[in-house]
C-alpha positions in Angstrom: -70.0 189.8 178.6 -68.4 186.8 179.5 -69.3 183.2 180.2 -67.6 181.9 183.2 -68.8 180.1 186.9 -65.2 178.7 187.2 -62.9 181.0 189.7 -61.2 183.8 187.3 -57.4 183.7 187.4 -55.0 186.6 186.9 -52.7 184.5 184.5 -49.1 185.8 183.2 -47.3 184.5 180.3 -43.6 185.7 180.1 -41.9 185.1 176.9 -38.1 185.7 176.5 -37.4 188.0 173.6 -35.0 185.9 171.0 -33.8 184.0 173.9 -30.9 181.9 172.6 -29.9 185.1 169.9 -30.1 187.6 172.8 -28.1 185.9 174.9 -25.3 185.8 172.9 -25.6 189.6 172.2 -25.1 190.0 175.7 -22.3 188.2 176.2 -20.6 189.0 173.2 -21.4 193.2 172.9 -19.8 192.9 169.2 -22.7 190.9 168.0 -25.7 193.8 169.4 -27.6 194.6 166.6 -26.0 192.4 163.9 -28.2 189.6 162.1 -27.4 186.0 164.1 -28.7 182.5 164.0 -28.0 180.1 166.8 -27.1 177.0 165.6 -27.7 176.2 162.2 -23.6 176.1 160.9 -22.2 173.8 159.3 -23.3 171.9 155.1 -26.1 170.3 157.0 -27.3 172.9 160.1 -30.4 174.0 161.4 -31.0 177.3 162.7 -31.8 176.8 166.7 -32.5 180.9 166.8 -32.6 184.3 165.1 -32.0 187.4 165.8 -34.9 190.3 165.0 -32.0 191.4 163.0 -31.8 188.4 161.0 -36.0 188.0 161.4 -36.2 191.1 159.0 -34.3 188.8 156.9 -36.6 186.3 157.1 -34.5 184.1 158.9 -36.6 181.6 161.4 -35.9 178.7 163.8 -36.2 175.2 162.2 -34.7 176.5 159.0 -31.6 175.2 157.3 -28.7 176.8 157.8 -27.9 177.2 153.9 -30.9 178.9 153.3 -30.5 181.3 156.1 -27.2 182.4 154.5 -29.0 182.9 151.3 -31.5 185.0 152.7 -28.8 187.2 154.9 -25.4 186.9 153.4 -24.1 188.9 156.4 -25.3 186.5 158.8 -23.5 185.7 161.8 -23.5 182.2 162.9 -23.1 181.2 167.0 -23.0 178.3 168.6 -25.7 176.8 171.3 -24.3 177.3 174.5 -27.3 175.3 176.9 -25.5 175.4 180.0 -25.5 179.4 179.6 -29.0 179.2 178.8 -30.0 177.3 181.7 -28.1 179.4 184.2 -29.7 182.9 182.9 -33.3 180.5 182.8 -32.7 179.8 186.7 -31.8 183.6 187.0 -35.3 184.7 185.9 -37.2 182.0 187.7 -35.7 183.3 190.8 -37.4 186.7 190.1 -40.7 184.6 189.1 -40.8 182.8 192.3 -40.6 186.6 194.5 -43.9 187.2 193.0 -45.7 183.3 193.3 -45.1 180.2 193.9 -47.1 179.6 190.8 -44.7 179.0 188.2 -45.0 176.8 185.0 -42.3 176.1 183.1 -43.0 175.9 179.4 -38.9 176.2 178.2 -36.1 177.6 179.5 -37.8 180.7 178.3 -41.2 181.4 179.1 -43.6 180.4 181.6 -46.8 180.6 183.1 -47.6 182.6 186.3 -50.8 182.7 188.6 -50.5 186.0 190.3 -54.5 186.2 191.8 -52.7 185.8 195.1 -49.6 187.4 195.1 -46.8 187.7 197.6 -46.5 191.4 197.2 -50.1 191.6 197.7 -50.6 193.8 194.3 -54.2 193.2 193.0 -53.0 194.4 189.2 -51.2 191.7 187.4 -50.0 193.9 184.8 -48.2 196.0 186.7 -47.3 192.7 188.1 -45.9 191.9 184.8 -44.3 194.9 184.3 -42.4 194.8 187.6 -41.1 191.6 186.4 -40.0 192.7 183.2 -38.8 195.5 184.4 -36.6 193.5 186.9 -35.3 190.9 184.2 -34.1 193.9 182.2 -32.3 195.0 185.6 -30.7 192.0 187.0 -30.2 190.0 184.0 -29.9 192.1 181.1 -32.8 190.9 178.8 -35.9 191.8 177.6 -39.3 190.4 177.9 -42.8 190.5 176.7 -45.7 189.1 178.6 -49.4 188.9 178.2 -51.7 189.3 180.9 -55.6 187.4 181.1 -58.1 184.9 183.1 -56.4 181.6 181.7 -53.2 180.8 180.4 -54.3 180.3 176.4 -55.4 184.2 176.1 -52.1 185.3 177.9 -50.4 183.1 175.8 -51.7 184.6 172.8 -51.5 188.2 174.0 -47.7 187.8 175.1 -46.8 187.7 171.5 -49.2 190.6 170.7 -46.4 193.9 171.3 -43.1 191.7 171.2 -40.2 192.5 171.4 -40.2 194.0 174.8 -43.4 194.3 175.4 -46.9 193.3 176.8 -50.4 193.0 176.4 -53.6 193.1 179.0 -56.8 191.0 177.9 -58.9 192.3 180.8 -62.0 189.9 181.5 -64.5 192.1 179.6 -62.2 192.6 176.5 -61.7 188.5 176.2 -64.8 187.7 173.1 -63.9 190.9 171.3 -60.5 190.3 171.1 -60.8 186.8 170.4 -63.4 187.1 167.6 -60.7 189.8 166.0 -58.2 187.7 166.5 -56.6 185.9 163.0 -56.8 181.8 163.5 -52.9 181.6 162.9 -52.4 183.5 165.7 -54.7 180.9 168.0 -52.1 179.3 169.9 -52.5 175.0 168.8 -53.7 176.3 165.3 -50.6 175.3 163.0 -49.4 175.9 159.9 -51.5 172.4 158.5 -54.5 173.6 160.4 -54.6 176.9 159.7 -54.7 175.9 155.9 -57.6 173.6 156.1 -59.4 176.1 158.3 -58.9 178.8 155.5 -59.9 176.1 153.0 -63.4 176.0 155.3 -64.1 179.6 155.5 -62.4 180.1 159.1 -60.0 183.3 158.9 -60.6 184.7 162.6 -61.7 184.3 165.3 -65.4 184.9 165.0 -65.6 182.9 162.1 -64.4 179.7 163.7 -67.1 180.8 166.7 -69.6 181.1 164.1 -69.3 177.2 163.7 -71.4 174.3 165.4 -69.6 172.1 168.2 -70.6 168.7 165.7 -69.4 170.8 162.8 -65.5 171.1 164.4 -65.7 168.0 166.0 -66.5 166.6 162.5 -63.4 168.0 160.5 -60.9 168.7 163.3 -61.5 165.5 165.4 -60.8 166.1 169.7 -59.1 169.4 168.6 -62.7 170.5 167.4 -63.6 170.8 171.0 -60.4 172.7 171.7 -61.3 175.0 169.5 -65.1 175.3 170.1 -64.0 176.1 174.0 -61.4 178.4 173.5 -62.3 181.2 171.0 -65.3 181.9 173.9 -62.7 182.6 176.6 -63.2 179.0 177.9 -60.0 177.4 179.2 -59.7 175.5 182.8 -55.7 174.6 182.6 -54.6 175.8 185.6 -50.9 176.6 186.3 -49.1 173.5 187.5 -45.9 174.3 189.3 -44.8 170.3 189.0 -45.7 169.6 185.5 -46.8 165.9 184.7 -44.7 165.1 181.8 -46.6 164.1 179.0 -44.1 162.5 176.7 -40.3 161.8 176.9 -38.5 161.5 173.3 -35.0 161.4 171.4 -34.4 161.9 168.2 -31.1 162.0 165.9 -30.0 164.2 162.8 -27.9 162.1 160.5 -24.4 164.0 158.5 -25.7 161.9 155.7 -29.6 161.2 154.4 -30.5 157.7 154.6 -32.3 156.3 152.0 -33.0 152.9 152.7 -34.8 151.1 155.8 -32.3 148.9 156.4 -29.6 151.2 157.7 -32.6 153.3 159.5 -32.8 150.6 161.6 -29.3 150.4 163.5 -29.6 154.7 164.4 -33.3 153.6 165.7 -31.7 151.5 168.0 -29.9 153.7 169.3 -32.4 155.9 169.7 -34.5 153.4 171.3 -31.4 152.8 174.0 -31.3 156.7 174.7 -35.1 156.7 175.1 -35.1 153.9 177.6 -32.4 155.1 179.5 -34.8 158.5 180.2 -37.9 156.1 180.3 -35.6 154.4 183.3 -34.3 157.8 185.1 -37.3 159.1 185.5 -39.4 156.2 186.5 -42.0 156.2 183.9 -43.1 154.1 181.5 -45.8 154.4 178.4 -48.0 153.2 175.7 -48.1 155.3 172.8 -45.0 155.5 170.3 -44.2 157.6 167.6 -41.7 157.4 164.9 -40.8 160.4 163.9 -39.4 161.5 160.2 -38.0 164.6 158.9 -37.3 164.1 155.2 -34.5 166.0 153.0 -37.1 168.5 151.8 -37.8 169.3 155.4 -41.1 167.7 155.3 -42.4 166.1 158.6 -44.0 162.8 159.2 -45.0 161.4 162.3 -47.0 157.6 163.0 -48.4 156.1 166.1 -49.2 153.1 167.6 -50.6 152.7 171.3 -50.3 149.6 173.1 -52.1 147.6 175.6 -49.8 147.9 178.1 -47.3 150.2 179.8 -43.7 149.7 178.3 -40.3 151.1 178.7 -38.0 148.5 177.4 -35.5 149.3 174.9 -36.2 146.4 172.4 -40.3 146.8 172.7 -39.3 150.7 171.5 -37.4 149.4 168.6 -39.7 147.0 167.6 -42.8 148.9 167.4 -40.6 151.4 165.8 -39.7 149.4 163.2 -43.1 148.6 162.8 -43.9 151.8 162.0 -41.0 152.5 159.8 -42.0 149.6 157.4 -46.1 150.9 157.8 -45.8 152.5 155.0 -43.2 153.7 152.1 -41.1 156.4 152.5 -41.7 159.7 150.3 -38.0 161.0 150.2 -34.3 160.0 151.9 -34.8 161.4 155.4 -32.5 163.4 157.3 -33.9 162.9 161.1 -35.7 160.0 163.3 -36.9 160.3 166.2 -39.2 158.1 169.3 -41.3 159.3 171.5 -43.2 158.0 174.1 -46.7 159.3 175.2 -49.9 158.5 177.0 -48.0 158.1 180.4 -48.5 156.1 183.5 -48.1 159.7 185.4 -51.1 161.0 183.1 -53.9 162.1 185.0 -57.5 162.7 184.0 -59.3 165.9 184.1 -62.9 166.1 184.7 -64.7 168.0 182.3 -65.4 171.6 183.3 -69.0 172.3 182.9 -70.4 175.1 180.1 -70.8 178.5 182.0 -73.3 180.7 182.5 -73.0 184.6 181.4 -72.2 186.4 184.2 -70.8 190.2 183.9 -67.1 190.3 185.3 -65.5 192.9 187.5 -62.1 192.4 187.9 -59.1 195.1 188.1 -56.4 193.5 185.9 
């Protein structure tokens, strides 16, 4: 049983297997199934990507590149190559767009399709999906894994369900079960923080965070509470956009040395600033909310906000109000990376409110 009035969707989420990592298997056969980070080279590096090689390892995006090593001493480092990413990304939108005209772009490597009506007139999304994936193995030489349901957050979830190279059906009347099974960290928008305090609250799946009152999320996860609320009932009216409204434009900088005092913060947030209003400019948009972003030594992450009255793109109102923010409060280590970014939009638009459904027994061939 399923609560829903609004029009059910036949929604695809395809999610490149190791994208970046794969990639250079391909083009290099001497790396296939040897452990490799993209990115992350180098005293001070980052990992960009892993193989599942190097995953076994433990090795993960977003960590250094020293203690990738330490973790796989026979890892292979590559470098980013995004102008070969972007041309194999164009490659496997062409084979979206054979399919729909409803594609949304998350990354250069996954996306979002609306397949109820279909140009090859198939009623079944998953075999949909699995013509797709099929094809992208064919014509491109990569794998895939998608996940298949009414609204993009379940086939979100589900396309990481039987990765690598594979996918996952959520048919209409399977949506509550497999929600209320489902373990919170693997709620798409439940982080690493949140998933912490939810465990601190008694909230470990799925039905457990159901089990909870509307006031009583609101109350300890702010907006997000009704997020949550919504979505572990199958509720979720995000339709797929084909021209997504960009919702914040941002630069940020990773400095050879940690900085460790305000004062020479200042001249890389100007240029930050510059590179932010120089997008801001090309793109014709302007904002209100700013955020200073801070990534510490220990790899921490900070982030503080201020929203203005009025819309703003100018370079020197950026650097100001990041400054601002930089002095709001002390710093807790040397930091390593700053970054701006610029939110709340003048291309924003408001979405009504869907209404609360009605239960209402769904027959739909997925």
């Amino acid at each position: 049983m399923m609560d829903a009035p609004f029009p059910i969707r036949k929604i695809i989420h395809v999610d490149m297997d190791a994208f970046y990592a794969s990639v250079a298997q391909m083009d290099f056969p001497e790396l296939q199934g040897k452990a490799i980070a993209v990115g992350g080279g180098g005293t001070r590096g980052v990992v960009s990507a892993a193989s599942y090689e190097a995953r076994k390892f433990g090795v993960k995006s977003a960590m250094s590149g020293k203690l990738a090593i330490k973790l796989c001493p026979e890892l292979i480092f590559v470098k980013t190559d995004f102008e070969r990413y972007k041309e194999i990304s164009n490659q496997i939108r062409k084979i979206f767009y054979d399919y729909t005209d409803l594609v949304e772009p998350l990354s250069l490597d996954e996306a979002y399709l609306d397949v109820t009506e279909n140009k090859i007139g198939l009623p079944s999304a998953s075999l949909i999906a699995k013509k797709i994936r099929q094809r992208i193995n064919d014509e491109v030489g990569l794998t895939a894994s998608a996940g298949i349901s009414i609204n993009k957050f379940i086939a979100k979830v589900a396309s990481d369900y039987n990765k690598p190279n594979g996918q996952k059906t959520v048919n209409p009347e399977e949506v509550l079960e497999f929600l209320e099974a489902l373990d919170i960290r693997k709620f798409y928008g439940v982080g690493k923080i949140t998933a912490e305090k939810m465990y601190q609250l008694g909230i470990f799946t799925g039905n457990d965070l159901k089990s909870k009152p509307l006031a009583y999320l609101e109350e300890h996860f702010g907006k997000s509470g009704r997020f949550y609320y919504d979505v572990v009932r199958g509720i979720h009216h995000s339709e797929v956009k084909p021209n997504r409204i960009r919702k914040s434009l941002a630069a940020e900088r990773t400095f050879s040395e940690n900085l460790s005092s305000e004062i020479f913060m200042i001249e890389k947030l100007e240029h930050i600033a510059e590179e932010v209003s120089k997008r801001l400019l090309k793109s014709k948009v302007a904002g209100k909310t700013v955020t200073l972003k801070i990534k510490y030594s220990d790899f921490t992450l900070q982030t503080r906000s201020k929203t203005l009255p009025y819309f703003v793109s100018d370079k020197n109102v950026l650097l100001e109000t990041a400054k601002d923010l930089l002095y709001q409060e002390k710093l807790n280590n040397s930091v390593r990376l700053l970054g701006i970014s610029l939110s709340n939009l003048n291309t924003d638009s408001k979405v009504s409110k869907a209404k609360d459904a009605v239960s209402v027994q769904l027959k739909f061939e997925f």
